[in-house]
C-alpha positions as a Markdown table, in Angstrom:
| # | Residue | x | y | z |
|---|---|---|---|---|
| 1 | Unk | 1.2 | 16.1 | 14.3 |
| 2 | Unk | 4.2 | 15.0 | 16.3 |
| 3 | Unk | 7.6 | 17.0 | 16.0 |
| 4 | Unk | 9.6 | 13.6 | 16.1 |
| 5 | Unk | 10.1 | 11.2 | 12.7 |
| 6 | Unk | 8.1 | 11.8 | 9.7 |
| 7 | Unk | 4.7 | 10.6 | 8.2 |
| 8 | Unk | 4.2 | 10.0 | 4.8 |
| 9 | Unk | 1.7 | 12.4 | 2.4 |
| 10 | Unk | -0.1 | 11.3 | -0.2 |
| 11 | Unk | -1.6 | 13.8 | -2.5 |
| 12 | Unk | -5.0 | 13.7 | -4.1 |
| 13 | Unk | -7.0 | 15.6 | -6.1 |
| 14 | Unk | -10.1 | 15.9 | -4.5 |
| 15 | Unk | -10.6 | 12.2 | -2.7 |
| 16 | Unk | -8.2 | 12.5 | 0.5 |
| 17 | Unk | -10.8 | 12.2 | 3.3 |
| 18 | Unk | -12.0 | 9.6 | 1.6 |
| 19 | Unk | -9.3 | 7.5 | 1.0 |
| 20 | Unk | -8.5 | 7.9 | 4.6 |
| 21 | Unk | -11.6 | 6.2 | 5.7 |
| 22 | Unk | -10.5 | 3.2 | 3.0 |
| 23 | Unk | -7.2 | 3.1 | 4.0 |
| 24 | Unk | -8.2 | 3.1 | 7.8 |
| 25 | Unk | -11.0 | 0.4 | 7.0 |
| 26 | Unk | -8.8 | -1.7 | 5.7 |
| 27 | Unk | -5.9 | -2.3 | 8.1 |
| 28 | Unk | -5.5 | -3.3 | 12.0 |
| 29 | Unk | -4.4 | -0.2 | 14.4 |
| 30 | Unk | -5.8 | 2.3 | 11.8 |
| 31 | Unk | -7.8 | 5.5 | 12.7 |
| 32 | Unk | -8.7 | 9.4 | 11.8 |
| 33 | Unk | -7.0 | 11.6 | 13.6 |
| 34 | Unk | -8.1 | 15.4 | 12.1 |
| 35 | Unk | -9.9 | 17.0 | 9.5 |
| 36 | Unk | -8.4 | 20.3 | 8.1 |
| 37 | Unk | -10.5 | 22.9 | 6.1 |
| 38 | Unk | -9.5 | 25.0 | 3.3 |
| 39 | Unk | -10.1 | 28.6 | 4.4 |
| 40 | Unk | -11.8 | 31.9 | 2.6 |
| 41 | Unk | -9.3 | 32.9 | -0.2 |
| 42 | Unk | -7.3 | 29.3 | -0.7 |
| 43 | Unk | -7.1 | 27.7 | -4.0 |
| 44 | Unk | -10.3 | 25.1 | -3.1 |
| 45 | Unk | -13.6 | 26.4 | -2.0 |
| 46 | Unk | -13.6 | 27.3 | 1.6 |
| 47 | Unk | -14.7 | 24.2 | 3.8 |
| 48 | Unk | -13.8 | 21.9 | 1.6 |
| 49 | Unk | -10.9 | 19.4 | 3.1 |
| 50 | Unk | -7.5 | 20.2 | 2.7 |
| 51 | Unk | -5.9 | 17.0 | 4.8 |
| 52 | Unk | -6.8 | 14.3 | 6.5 |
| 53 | Unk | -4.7 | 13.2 | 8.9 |
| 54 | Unk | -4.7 | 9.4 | 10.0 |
| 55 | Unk | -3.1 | 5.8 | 11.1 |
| 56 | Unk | -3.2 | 2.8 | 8.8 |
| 57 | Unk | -1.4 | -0.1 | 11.0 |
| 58 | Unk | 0.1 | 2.3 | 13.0 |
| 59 | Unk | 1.9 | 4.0 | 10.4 |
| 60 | Unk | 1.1 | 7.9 | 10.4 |
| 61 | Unk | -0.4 | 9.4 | 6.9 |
| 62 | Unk | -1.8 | 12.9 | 6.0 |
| 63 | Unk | -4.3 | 12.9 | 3.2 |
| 64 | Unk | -3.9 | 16.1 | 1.2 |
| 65 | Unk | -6.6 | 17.6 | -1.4 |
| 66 | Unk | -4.4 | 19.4 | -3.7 |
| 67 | Unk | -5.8 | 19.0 | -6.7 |
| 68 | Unk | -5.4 | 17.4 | -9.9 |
| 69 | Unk | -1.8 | 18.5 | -11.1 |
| 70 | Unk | 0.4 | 15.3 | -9.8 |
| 71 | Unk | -0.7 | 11.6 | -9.3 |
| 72 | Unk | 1.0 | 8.9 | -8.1 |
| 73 | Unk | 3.0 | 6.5 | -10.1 |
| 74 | Unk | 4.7 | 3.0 | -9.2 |
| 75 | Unk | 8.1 | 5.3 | -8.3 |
| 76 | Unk | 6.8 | 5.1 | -5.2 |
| 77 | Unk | 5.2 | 2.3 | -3.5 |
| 78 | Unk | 4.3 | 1.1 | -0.1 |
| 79 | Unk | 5.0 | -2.9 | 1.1 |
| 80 | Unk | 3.1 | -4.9 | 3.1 |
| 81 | Unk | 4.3 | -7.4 | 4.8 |
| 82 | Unk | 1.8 | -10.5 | 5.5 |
| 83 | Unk | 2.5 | -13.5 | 8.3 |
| 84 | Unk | 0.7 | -15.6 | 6.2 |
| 85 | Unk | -1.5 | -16.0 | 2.6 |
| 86 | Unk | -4.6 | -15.0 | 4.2 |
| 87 | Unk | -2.9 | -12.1 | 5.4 |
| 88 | Unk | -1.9 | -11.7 | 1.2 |
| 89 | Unk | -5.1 | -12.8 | 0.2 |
| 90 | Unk | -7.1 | -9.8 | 2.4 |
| 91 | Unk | -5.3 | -6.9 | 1.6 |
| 92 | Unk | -4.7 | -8.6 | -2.0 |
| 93 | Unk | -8.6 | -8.2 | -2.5 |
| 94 | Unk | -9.3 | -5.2 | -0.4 |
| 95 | Unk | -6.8 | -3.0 | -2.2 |
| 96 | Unk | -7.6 | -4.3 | -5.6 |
| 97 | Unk | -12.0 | -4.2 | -5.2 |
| 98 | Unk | -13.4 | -1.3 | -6.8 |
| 99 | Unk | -11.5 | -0.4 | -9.5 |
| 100 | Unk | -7.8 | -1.4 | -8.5 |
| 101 | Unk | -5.4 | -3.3 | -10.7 |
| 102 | Unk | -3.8 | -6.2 | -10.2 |
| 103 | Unk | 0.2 | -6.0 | -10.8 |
| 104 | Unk | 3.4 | -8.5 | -11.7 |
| 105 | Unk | 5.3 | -9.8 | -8.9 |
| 106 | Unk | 2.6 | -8.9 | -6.0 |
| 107 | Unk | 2.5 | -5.6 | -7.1 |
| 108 | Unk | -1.5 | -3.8 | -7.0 |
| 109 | Unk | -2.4 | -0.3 | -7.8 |
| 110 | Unk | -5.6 | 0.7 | -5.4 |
| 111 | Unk | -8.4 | 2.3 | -6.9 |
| 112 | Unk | -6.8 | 5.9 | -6.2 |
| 113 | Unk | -3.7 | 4.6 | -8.2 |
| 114 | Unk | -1.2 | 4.2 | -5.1 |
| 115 | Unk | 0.9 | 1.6 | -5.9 |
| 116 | Unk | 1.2 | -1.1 | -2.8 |
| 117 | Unk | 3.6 | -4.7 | -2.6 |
| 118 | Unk | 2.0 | -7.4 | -0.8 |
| 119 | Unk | 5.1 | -9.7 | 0.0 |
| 120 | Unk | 4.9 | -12.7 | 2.7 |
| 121 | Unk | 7.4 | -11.9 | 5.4 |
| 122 | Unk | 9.4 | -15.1 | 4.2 |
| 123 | Unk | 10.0 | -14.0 | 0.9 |
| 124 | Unk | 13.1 | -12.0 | 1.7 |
| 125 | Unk | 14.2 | -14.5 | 3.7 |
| 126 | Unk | 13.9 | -17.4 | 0.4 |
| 127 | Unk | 15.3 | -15.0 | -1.6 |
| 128 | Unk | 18.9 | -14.1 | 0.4 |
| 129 | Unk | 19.3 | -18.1 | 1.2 |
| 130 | Unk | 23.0 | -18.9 | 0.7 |
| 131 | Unk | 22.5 | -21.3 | -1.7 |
| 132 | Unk | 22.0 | -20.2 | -5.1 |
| 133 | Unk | 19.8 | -22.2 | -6.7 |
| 134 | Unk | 17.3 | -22.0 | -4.3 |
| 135 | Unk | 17.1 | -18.1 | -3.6 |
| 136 | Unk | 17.0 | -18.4 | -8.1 |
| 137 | Unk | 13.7 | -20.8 | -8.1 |
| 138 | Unk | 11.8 | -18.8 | -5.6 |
| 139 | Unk | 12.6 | -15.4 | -7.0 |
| 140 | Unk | 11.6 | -17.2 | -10.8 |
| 141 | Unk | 8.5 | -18.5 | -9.5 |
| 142 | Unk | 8.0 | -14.9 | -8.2 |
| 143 | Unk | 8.6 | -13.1 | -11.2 |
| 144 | Unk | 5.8 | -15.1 | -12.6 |
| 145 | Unk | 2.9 | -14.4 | -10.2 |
| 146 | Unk | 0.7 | -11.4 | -9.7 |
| 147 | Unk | -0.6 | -12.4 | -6.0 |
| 148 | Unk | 2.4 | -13.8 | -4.2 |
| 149 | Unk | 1.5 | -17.2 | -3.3 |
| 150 | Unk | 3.7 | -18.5 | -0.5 |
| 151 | Unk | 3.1 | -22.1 | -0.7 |
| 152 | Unk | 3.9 | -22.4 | -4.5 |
| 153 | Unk | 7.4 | -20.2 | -3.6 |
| 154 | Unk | 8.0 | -22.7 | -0.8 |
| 155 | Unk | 7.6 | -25.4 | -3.4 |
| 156 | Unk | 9.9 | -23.4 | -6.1 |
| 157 | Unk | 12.5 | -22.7 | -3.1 |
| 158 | Unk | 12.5 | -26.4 | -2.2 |
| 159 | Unk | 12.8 | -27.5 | -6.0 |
| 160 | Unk | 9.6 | -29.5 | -6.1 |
């Protein structure tokens, strides 16, 4: 681990080396860095994994294994942003296969309950135009989509 900035943790009862290799499958610039081990006396059986440490589009991660007493919960979620739909559409379907759950408003749970955003890069951008009416239509047409299509926003930002 590097002394400068911060990585994020994401806690997990007993599935953290494996959500690394998901997470790591899924994007660009992703990897495994190192495996830690529970030793003799911890609170999980020695040898079993304690934290995974890894890159998911170049964004640093540790896994940890600490068992079942907190999940995650759409407090906290993590935004992708996507050049274009088939950008959306891939991690779309890759972070909602297996078990994962569609959300409102390009919101997904995965299937280890981690809550993601999957926003086009040019919705912020419809959304703070200086013209009211406009930024209104595409956020509307937002508010009623699971996976954020970006040509029907376009349309809704251009009042067609």
């Amino acid at each position: 681990m590097t002394a400068e900035g911060f990585i994020t943790c994401l806690w997990f009862d007993d599935q953290a080396e494996d959500a690394a290799h998901y997470y790591a499958s899924i994007f660009k610039n992703s990897s495994i860095q190192n495996i830690t081990r529970y030793p003799e006396g911890g609170p999980q059986p020695a040898g079993s994994v304690l934290t995974v440490e890894f890159t998911a589009n170049g964004h640093k991660f540790c896994a940890l294994n600490g068992g079942p007493q907190f999940t995650f919960n759409e407090a906290v979620s993590l935004q992708i942003f996507c050049e274009n739909q088939e950008e959306v559409d891939h991690y779309w379907t890759k972070l909602t296969e297996n078990g994962g759950e569609e959300g409102p408003c390009g919101w997904l749970k995965d299937k280890y309950g981690l809550s993601w955003q999957v926003v086009p890069e040019r919705f912020p951008q419809l959304i703070a135009d200086p013209d009211p009416e406009k930024a209104a239509r595409a956020m509307q047409a937002m508010m009623e989509m699971r996976k954020l299509d970006i040509a029907a926003l376009e349309k809704a930002y251009a009042g067609e």
